[in-house]
C-alpha positions in Angstrom: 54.5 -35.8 -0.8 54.0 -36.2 2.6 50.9 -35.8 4.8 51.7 -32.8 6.7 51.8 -31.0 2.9 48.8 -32.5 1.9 47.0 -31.8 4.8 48.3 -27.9 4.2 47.2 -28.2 0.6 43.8 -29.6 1.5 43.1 -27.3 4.7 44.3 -24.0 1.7 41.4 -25.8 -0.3 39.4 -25.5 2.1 40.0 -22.2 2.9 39.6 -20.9 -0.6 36.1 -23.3 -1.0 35.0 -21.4 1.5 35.7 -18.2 0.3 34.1 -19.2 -2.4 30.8 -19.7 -0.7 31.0 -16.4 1.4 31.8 -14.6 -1.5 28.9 -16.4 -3.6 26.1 -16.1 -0.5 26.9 -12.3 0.2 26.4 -11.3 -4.2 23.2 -13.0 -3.9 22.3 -12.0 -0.1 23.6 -8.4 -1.1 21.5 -8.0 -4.5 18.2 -9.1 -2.2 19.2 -6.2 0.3 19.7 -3.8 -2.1 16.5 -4.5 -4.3 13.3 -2.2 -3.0 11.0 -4.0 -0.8 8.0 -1.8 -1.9 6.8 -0.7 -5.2 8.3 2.3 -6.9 6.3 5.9 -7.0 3.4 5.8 -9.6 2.1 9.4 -10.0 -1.2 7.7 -11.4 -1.8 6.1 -8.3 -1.1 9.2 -6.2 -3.5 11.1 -8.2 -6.4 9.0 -8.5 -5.9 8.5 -4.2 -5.8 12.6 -4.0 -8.7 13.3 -6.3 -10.9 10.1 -3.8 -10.1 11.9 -0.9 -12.2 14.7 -1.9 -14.5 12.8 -3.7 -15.2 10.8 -0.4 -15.3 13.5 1.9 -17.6 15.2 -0.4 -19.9 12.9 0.1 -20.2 11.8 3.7 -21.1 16.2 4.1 -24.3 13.9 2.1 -25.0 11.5 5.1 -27.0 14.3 6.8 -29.5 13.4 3.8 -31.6 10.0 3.7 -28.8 7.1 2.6 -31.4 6.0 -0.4 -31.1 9.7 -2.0 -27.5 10.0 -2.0 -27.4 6.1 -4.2 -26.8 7.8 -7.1 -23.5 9.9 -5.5 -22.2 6.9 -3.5 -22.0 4.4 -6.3 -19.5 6.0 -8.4 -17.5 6.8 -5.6 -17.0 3.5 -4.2 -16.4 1.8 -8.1 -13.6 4.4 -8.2 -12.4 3.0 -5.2 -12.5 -0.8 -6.9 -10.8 0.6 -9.6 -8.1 2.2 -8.0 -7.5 -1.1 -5.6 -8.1 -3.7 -8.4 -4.8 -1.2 -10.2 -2.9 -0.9 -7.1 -3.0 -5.1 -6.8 -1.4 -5.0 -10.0 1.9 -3.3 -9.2 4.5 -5.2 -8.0 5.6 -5.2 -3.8 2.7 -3.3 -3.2 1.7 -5.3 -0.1 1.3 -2.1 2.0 -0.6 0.2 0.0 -2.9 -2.8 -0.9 -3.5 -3.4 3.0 -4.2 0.2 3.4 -7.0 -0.2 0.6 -8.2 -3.2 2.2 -9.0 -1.4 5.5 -10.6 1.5 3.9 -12.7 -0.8 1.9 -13.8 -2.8 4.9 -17.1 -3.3 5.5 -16.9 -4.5 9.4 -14.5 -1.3 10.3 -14.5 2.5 10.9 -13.4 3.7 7.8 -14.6 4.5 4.1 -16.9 1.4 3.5 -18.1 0.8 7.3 -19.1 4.4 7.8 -21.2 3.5 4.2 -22.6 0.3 6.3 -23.4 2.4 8.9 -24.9 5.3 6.5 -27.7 2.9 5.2 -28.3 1.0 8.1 -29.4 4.6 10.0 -30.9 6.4 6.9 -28.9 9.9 8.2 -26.2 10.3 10.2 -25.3 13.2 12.9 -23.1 15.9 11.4 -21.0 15.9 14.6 -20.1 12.0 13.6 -19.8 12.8 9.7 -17.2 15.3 11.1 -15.4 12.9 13.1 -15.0 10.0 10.3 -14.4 12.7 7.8 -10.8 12.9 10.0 -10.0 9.4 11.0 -10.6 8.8 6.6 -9.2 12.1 5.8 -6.1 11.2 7.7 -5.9 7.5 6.2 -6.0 8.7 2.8 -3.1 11.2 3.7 -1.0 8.3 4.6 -1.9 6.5 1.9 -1.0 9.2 -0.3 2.2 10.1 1.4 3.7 6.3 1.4 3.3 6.7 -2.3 4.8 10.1 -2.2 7.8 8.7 -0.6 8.3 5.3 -2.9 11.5 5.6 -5.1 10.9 7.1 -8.1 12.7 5.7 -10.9 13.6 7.5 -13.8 11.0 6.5 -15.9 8.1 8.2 -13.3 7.5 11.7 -13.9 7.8 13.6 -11.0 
């Protein structure tokens, strides 16, 4: 043979190796892209954060009244909350949902659990502020709910 063919025979190889590789990087590349990058719709999820929105604006109408009286209507509210977050951790590529969660259970910030801080550390609160928050968390449980309202549902969810 002589070198100019093998050199054409090698080079068509080469070619055809890296075909190969494209073809082999783009099936794995292309079953990454097409995979969800969030958690599919669970309508438990949904419900539970639907029926805490109006558990929890229920209850700040109660920070007109003295923190200490209201004990026995904040606690369950706020371990329904811990439930719901400790089964949203649960569910797979649910980093957003979980980071909502996270700011509404936040202690230092202006939602759910800082307006609780905020509750016992003035006994009562001003309606005109309770009316306020009740927005601001109001609105952050609507986006909660509506990402999961918008998550693929697969066939198995019942819609």
């Amino acid at each position: 043979m002589t070198k100019q063919l093998i050199m054409k025979k090698n080079y068509t190889l080469i070619k055809a190796m890296r075909l190969i590789v494209l073809i082999a990087l783009s099936a794995i590349c292309g079953c990454k892209l097409f995979t969800p990058t969030i958690s599919s719709y669970d309508q438990y999820a949904y419900t539970q954060t639907t029926s805490l929105k109006v558990d929890v604006l229920n209850l700040m109408d109660s920070a007109v009244n003295d923190y200490q009286s209201q004990q026995k209507t904040i606690t369950p509210v706020e371990i329904n909350i811990k439930k719901l977050y400790e089964y949203e951790k649960d569910l797979p590529k649910n980093e957003t949902t979980l980071k909502q969660w996270q700011y509404m259970m936040d202690t230092s910030g202006h939602l759910f659990e800082g307006f609780l801080v905020r509750w016992r550390k003035e006994k009562k609160l001003h309606i005109a502020f309770i009316n306020d928050e009740k927005q601001i968390i109001g609105q952050t449980f609507d986006q909660i709910a509506e990402l999961e309202s918008k998550k693929i549902k697969s066939p198995t969810n019942n819609q």
